[in-house]
N, C-alpha and C positions, 0 to 999 in steps of 0.2 A: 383300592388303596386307602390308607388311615391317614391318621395324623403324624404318624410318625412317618411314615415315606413323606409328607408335605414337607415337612421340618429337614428331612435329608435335604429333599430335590432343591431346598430353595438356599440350603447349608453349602450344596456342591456347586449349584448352577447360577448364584445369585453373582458370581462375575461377571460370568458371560453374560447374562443378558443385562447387566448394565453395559458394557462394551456396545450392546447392537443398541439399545437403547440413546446411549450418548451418540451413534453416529444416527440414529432415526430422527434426533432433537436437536443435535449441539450444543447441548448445556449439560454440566454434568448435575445440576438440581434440577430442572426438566425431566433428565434423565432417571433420575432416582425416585420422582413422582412417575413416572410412567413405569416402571418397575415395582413400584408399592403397587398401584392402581392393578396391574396386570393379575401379582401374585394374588391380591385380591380376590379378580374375581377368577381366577383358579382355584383359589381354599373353597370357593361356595359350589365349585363342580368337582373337585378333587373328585369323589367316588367313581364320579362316571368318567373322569378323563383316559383315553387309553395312550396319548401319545404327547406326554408331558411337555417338552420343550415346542413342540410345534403348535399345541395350543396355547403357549405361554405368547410366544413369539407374534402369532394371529392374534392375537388380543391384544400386543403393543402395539403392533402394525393398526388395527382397527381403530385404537386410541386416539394412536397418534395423527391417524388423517381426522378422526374426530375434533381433536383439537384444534387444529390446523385450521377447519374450516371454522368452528367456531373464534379463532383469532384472530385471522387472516395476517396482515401483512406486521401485526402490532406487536411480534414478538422479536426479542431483540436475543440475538447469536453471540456468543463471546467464542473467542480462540483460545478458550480455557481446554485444557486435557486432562481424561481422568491419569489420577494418578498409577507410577509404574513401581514395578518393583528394581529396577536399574533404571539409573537417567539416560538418554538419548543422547546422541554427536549431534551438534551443533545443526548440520545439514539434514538431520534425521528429522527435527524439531521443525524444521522450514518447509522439508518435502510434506513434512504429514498435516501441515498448517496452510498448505497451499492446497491440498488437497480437500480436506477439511473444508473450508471458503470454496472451494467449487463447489461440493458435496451438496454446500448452503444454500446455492442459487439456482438446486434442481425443483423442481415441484416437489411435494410430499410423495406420491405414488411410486415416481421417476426415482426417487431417493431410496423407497425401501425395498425394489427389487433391487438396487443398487445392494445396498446393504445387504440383503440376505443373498445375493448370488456371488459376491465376491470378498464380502467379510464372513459370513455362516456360512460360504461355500454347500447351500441348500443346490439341487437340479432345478430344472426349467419349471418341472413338476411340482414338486414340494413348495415353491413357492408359489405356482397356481393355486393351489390348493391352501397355503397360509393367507393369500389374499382376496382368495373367492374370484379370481379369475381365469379367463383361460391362458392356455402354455403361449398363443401366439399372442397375447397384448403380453407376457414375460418378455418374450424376445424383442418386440418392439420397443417396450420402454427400456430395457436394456440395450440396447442399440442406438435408442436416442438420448439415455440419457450419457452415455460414455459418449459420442458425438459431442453434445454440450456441454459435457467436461475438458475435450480435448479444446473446443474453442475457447473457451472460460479460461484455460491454461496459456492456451496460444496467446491469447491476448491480454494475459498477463506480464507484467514487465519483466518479472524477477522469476517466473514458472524457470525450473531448474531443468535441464535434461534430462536427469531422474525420472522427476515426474512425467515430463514428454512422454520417454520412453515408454513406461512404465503403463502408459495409455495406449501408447502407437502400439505395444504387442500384443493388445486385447484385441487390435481390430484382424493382427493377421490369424 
């Protein structure tokens, strides 16, 4: 691959992966640094990369717990969202904002199988493989982190049925 396939992939896919980026971080300038940093160091492998989005992806996800550990508890989450091309309903803005603040009080790891299994709709596999581990810590941390999502919701005041729901039919 050149530099001109760079300039496409990152012309076509620089949405999305701010998207998975803002739900790996919660900020969307967090988010926009983990996305520079990413594309980064893809430009310096670009030749040898054969599977563009998925090494893009392992390299936030890598970042991101990178960071994480280097900041620990000192980073501070806003309930900002990135911008849309249509505004949301009222209750669309609350579900995704309730959501969102769960999303926030998972661990980092817990967070990005999260993310990549039910926002990038990635298999069990493809994300073992994005985060260098095996299928069965995927299913577990997916299973526990929706678990303490569902509590985090429950025991939220104002968690809407929506979002309930919306939880309760991952488990069946």
């Amino acid at each position: 691959m050149d530099d001109a396939d760079f300039r496409e992939f990152v012309e076509v896919r620089y949405g999305d992966l701010l998207r998975t980026a803002y739900l790996l971080t919660g900020t969307r300038d967090t988010a926009q640094d983990l996305v520079h940093d990413a594309l980064l160091k893809a430009m310096r492998h670009w030749r040898t990369v054969d599977e563009p989005m998925a090494y893009v992806r392992r390299v936030m996800v890598n970042e991101r717990t990178s960071r994480w550990r280097r900041l620990g508890l000192r980073e501070l989450l806003t309930a900002a969202v990135p911008d849309r091309s249509r505004p949301d309903s009222t209750e669309a803005v609350v579900v995704r904002d309730e959501l969102q603040a769960a999303l926030d009080r998972l661990p980092v790891r817990m967070r990005a199988v999260l993310v990549l299994r039910y926002w990038e709709d990635l298999s069990e596999a493809e994300i073992a493989k994005t985060m260098g581990c095996s299928v069965g810590t995927v299913k577990s941390q997916a299973a526990r982190g929706l678990a303490r999502m569902r509590e985090v919701l429950r025991l939220a005041p104002v968690a809407r049925p929506a979002v309930r729901g919306e939880l309760m039919r991952e488990r069946a």
